[in-house]
N, C-alpha and C positions, 0 to 999 in steps of 0.2 A: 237477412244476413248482417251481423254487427258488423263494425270498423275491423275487432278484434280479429275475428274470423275473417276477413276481408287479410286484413295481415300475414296471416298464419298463410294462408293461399297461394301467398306470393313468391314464395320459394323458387317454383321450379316453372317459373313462366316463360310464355314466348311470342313469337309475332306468325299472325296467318299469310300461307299462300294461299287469298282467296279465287285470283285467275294469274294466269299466266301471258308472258308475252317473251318475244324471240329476238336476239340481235347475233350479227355479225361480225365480229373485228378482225380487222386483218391484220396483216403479221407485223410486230412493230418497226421492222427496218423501214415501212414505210407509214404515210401515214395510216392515221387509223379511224376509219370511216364507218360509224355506223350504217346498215344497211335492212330495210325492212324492218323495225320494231312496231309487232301489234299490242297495243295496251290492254289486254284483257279488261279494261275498268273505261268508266265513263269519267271525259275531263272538263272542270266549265272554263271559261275565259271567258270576263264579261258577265255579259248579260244572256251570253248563249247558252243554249236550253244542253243540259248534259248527251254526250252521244259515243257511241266503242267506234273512235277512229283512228285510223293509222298514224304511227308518230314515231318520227326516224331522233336520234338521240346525234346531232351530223354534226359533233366535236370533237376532232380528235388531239390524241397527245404523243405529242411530238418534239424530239430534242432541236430538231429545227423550226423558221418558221412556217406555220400555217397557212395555204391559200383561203381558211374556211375562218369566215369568224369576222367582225369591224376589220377590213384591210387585212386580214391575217394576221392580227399582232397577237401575241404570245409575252405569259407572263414566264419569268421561269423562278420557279423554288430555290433560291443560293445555298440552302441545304443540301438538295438534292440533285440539283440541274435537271430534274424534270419541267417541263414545260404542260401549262395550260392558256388554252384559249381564253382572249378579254372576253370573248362575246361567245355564251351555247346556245346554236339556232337549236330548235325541236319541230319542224313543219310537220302538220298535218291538217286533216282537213277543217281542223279550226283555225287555221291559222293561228299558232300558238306565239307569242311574244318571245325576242329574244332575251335569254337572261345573261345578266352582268356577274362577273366576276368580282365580289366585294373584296375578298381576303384568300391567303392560301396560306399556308405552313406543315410542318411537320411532324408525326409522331415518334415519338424515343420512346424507347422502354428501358428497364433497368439503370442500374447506376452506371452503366458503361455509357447509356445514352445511345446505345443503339436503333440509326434508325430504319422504322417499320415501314412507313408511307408519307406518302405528302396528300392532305388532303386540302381541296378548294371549297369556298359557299360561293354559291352564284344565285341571285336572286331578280326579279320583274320587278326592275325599280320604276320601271314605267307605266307601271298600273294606275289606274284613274283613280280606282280607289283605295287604294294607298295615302295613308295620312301620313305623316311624320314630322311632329311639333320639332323647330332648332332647339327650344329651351330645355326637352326632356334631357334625363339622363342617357347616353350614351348606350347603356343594356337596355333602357326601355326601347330605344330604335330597334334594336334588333327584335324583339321581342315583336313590336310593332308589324318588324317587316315578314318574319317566319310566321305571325298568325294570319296575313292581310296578304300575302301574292304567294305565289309559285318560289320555288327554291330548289337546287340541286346542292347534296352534297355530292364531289367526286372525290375519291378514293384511289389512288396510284401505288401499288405497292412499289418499295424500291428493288425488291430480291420477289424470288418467287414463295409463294406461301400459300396457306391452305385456307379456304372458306369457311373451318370450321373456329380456327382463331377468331375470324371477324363475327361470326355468331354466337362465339363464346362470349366475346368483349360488347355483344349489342346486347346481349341477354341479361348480363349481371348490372348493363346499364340503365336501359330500362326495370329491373328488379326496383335498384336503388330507387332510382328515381319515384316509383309507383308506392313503396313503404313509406319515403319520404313524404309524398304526397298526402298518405294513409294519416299518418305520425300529426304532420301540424294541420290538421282537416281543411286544407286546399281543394279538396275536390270531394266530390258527393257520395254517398255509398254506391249509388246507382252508378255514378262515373268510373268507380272501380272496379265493379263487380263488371261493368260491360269492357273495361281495358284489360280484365285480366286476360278474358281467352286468346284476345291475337295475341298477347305477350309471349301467352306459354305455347302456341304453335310457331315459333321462332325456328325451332331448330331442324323445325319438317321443311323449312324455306331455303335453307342451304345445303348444299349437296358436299358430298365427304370426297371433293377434287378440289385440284389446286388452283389457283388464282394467281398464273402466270407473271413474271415480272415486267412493270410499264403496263399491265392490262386493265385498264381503269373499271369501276366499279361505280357506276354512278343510283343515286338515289335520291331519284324526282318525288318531291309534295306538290301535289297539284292544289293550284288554286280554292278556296272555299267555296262551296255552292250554295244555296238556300235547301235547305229539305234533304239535303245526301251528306254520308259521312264524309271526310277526307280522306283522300286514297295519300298512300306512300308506296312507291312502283321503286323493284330492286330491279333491277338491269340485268336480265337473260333466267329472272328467281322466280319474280311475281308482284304480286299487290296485295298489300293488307288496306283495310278501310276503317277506322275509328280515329275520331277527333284528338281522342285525347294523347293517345300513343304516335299518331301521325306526328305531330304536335311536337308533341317532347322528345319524340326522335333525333328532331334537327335542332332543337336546343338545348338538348346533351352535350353540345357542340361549342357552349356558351356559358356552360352552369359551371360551379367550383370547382368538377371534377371532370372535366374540359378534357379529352382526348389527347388534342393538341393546343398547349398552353399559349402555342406559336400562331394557329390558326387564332386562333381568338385575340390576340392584340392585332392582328393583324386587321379583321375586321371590324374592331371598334377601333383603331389609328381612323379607318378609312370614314366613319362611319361618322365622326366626330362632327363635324360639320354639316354631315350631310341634313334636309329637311325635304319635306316635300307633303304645301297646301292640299 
């Protein structure tokens, strides 16, 4: 299959549920505790041999403070006054690393600046193997750190709203993204032709109910493994598995056309100094 046909293809693409997994939230007056999430996919951390173990997602969001999290301290959106935890545990039986809270901010839409959600990146900056030179540029860190550990985006809507908005808007951004790639030959025929299919299964992954206001949506990239694709696990959806769409998922989050313009200064302010031998 040429480039060109590779192109033409990418029309009406989407992302796979290829397993499933289950959580709990409870009602937002109080807090909100995940409860029971199975990962239908295998996760590494480390050096540990991949395995399907139980993995509770135990961050909740909360306009007050957290007992859960470093001390329970909480960051809160001045956009929004929604509140996210400094610190997302995820236990299970890997003993999975807590991840940091690098940046948060907000989506608007329209020229009224309507806003839709506050979304956080929270990343394993404590990974061993994690590099991160001080003299790069500032996007190369992030770049660094979404190909090299674990990362969650979370997603808080401000009002209540429908799932299918959010699969509309991951659909046309993964598109982009994948033509783009296509366009200036960043990636190999073979890397596109294998990204197309999770792409265009996207819209079988969200269900046509709504996505409650304060009810976060989170979307864990698990760590790299040798020999297995990257999982990207949606929270109560499923899990798709390919490097390249896992990938670029969470770095739609960073590229020109940034979601939130807010989120993203936010995590290079933080990001600017950061390093790590």
């Amino acid at each position: 299959m040429s480039f060109l046909n590779v192109a033409r293809s990418v029309r009406f693409l989407g992302l796979p549920c290829t397993r499933n997994y289950v959580t709990t939230a409870r009602n937002n007056s109080r807090p909100a505790y995940y409860r029971s999430l199975l990962f239908g996919t295998a996760i590494s951390v480390g050096v540990l041999a991949w395995a399907t173990p139980k993995v509770h997602l135990d961050s909740p969001v909360t306009q007050t403070p957290s007992t859960e999290g470093a001390g329970g301290n909480v960051i809160i959106d001045p956009a929004t006054s929604i509140a996210f935890p400094e610190t997302m545990r995820i236990p299970s039986s890997l003993n999975l690393p807590p991840l940091t809270l690098v940046g948060l901010g907000v989506r608007t839409v329209s020229f009224l600046g309507i806003k839709v959600y506050s979304v956080g990146f929270y990343a394993d900056l404590e990974n061993p193997k994690l590099k991160v030179p001080k003299d790069v540029p500032v996007e190369k860190k992030v770049d660094l750190i979404i190909e090299n550990t674990s990362c969650v985006i979370r997603i808080v809507p401000t009002r209540s709203t429908n799932y299918t908005h959010l699969r509309d808007a991951f659909v046309r951004a993964m598109n982009a993204r994948l033509s783009a790639a296509i366009k200036d030959q960043l990636i190999t025929e073979d890397v596109a032709v294998a990204a197309s299919s999770p792409i265009r299964k996207l819209k079988s992954l969200f269900p046509n109910s709504p996505l409650a206001k304060h009810t976060p949506l989170d979307i864990y990239l698990a760590t790299p493994a040798p020999n297995r694709p990257r999982s990207l696990i949606f929270r109560d959806l499923g899990t798709l598995e390919n490097d390249w769409v896992a990938t670029e998922f969470v770095k739609n989050y960073f590229g020109s056309e940034a979601p939130s313009p807010a989120l993203k200064q936010s995590v290079l302010d933080k990001l600017k100094e950061f390093s790590k031998d």
